[in-house]
C-alpha positions as CSV (number, residue, x, y, z in Angstrom):
1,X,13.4,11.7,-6.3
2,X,13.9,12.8,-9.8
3,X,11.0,12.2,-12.6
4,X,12.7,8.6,-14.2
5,X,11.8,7.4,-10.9
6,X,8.8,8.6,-10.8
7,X,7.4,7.5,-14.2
8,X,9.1,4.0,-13.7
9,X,7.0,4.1,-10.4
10,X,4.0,4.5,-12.8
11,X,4.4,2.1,-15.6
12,X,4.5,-0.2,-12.7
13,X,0.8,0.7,-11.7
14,X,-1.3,-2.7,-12.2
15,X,-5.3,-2.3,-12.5
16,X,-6.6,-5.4,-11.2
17,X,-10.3,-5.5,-11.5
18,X,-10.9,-9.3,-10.3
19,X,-9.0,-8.4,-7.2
20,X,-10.8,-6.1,-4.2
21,X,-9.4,-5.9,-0.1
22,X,-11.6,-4.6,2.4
23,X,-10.8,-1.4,4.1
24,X,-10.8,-4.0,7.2
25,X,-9.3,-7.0,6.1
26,X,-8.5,-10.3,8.2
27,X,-4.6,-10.1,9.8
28,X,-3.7,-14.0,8.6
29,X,-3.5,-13.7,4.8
30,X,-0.3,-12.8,3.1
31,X,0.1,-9.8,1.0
32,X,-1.0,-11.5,-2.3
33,X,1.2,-10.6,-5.1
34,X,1.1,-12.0,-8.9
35,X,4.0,-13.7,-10.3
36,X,4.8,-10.0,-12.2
37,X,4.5,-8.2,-8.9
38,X,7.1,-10.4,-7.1
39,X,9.2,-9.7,-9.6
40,X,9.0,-6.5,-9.2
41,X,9.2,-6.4,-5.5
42,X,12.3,-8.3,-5.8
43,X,14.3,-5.5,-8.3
44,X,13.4,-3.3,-5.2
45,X,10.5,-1.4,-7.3
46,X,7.2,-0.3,-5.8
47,X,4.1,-2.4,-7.3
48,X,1.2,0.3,-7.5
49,X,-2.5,-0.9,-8.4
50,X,-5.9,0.7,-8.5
51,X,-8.0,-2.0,-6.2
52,X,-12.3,-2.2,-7.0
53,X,-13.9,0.2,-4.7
54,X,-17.4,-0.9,-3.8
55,X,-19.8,-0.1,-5.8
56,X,-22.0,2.0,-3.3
57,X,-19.3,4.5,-2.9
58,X,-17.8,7.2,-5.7
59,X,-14.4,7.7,-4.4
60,X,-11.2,5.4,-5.8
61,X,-8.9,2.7,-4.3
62,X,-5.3,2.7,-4.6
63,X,-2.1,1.1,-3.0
64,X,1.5,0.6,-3.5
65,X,3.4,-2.8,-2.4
66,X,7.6,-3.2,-1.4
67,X,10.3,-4.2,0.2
68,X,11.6,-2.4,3.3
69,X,15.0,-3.1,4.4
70,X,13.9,-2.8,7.7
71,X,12.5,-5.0,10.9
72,X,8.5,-4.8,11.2
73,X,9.0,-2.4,14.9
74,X,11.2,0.3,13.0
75,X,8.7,0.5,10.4
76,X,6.2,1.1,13.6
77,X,8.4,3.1,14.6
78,X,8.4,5.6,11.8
79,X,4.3,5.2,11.3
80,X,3.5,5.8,14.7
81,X,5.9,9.2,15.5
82,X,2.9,10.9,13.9
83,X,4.1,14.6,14.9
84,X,7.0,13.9,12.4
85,X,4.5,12.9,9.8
86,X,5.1,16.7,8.0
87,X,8.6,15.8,7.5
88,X,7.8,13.3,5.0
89,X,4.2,12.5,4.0
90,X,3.0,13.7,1.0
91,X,1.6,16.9,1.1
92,X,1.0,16.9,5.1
93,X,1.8,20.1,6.4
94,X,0.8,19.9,9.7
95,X,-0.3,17.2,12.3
96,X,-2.1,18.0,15.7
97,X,-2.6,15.3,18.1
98,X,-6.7,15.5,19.1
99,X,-6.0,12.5,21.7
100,X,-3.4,9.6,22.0
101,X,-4.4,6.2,24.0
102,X,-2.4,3.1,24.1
103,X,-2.5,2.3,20.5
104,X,-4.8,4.5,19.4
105,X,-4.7,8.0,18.2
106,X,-7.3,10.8,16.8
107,X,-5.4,13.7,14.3
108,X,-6.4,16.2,12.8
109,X,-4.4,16.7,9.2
110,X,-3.7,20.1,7.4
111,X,-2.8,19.2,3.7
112,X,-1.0,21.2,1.5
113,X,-2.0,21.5,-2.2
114,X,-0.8,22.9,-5.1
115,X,-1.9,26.5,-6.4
116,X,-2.4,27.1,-2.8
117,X,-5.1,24.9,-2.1
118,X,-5.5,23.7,1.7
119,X,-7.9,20.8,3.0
120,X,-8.0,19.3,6.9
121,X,-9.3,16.1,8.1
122,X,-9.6,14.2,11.0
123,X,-9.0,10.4,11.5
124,X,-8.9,7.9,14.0
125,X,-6.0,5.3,13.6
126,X,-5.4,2.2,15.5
127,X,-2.7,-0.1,15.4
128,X,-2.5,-3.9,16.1
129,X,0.2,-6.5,16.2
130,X,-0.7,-10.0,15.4
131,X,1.0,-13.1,14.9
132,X,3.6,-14.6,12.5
133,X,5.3,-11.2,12.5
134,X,2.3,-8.5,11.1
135,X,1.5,-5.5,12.6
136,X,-1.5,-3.5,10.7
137,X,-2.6,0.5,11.4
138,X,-5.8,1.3,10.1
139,X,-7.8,4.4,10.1
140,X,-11.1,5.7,9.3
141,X,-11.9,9.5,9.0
142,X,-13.9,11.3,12.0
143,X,-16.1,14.2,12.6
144,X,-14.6,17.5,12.3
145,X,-17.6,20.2,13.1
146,X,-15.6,22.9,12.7
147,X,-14.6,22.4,9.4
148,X,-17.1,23.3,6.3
149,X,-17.4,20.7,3.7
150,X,-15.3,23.0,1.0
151,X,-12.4,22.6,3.7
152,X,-12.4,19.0,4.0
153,X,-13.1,15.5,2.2
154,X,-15.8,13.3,2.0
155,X,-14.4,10.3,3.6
156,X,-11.2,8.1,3.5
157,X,-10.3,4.7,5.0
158,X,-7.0,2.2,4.8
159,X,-4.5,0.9,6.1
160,X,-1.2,-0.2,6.5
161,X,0.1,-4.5,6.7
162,X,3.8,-4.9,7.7
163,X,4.8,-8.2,7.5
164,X,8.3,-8.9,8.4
165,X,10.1,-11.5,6.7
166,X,13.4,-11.5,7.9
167,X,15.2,-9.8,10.7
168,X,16.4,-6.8,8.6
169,X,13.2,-7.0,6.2
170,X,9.7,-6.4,5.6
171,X,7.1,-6.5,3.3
172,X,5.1,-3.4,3.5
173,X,1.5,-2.5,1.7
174,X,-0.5,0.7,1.8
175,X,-4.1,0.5,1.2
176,X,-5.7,3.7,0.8
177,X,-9.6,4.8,-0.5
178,X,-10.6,8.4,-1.0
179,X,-13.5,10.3,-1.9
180,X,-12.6,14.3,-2.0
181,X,-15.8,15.2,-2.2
182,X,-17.3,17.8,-5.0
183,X,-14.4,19.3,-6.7
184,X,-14.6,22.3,-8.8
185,X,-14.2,22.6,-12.6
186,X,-11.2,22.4,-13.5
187,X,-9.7,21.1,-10.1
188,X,-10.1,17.2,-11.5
189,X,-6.0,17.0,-10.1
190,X,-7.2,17.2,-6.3
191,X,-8.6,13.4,-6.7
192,X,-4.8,12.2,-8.2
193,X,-2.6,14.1,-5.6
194,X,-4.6,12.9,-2.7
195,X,-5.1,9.8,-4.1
196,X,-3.2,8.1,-6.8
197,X,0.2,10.6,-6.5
198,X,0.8,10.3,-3.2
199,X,0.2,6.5,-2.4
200,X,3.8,5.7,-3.9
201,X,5.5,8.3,-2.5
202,X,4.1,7.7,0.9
203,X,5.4,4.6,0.7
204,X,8.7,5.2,-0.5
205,X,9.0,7.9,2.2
206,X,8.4,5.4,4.7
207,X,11.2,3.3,3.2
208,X,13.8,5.7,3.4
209,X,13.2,7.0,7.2
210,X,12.8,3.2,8.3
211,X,16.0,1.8,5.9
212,X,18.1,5.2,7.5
213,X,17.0,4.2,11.2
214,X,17.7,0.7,10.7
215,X,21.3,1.8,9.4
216,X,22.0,4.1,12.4
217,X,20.6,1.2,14.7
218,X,23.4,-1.2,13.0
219,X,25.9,1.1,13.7
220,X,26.2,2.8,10.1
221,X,26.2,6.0,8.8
């Protein structure tokens, strides 16, 4: 992705102070979008907002809204092939399955950072399909004893909703709070790259692999 898109990515970032989901939320509700945000969805752009974060907790909110030309089980598909996950996720360089049950699964992450800069978390994500064609993953961060607190983060929580609204296409959010922890002077750029940075790109990752699978599965190239 080259830097116009990028920066057009940003000027679509929305902060929207009156409006706050739960790490957890309820599966029924639609993915609520304003009139300017459906707007956007529709030119195919990526709506990206800061959400309130409770006020008990010091970390920040963020999460980025499209279209996915793709059905809701491709989408899975792509989520859920989590020893893939350092092809395309943001800054994940490695992924190492702790335990994987039915539709739930405990990894430990290896993050990549710029100027060299490594952190490692664990989390435990679970998926769930529900009706009227939504499928959600959550995950919370677990216990890593191992791990000393300048090699990890303080905590992060989210999710993804996949709603499909057509056979070939679904409507996709990414919900994601995350508190790094102390960071040194001078460091302020860990809380954006593991935060407001790579929400969008996550996303629009997740749009290509799923669009490209959905192609071969059509019988294009």
């Amino acid at each position: 992705m080259n830097n116009m898109r990028i920066n057009g990515l940003f000027l679509a970032v929305l902060i929207t102070a009156f409006f706050s989901i739960p790490s957890m939320p309820d599966a029924s509700p639609s993915i609520f979008l304003t009139a300017g945000e459906e707007k956007l969805v529709g030119q195919r752009d990526i709506v990206v907002r800061e959400v309130d974060t409770a006020t008990n907790k010091s970390g920040r909110t963020f999460e980025a809204i499209g279209l996915i030309n793709a059905p809701r089980n491709c989408i899975l598909q792509v989520l859920t092939a989590y020893e893939k996950y350092p092809e395309f996720m943001p800054n994940v360089s490695r992924i190492d399955i702790v335990e994987l049950r039915g539709d739930e699964a405990v990894l430990n992450y290896t993050l990549a950072l710029p100027l060299g800069k490594i952190k490692k978390y664990r989390l435990k994500i679970s998926v769930t399909k529900h009706e009227k064609q939504v499928s959600m993953i959550h995950w919370q961060l677990q216990r890593w004893p191992e791990l000393k607190t300048a090699e990890t983060i303080r905590d992060t929580t989210g999710y993804w909703r996949i709603e499909e609204k057509t056979k070939n296409s679904s409507l996709v959010l990414y919900h994601v709070y995350t508190d790094p922890g102390p960071v040194p002077l001078g460091l302020g750029w860990i809380v954006d790259v593991l935060s407001k940075n790579s929400v969008p790109e996550a996303l629009l990752q997740t749009k290509a692999r799923a669009e490209n699978i959905a192609l071969q599965g059509n019988g294009r190239k």
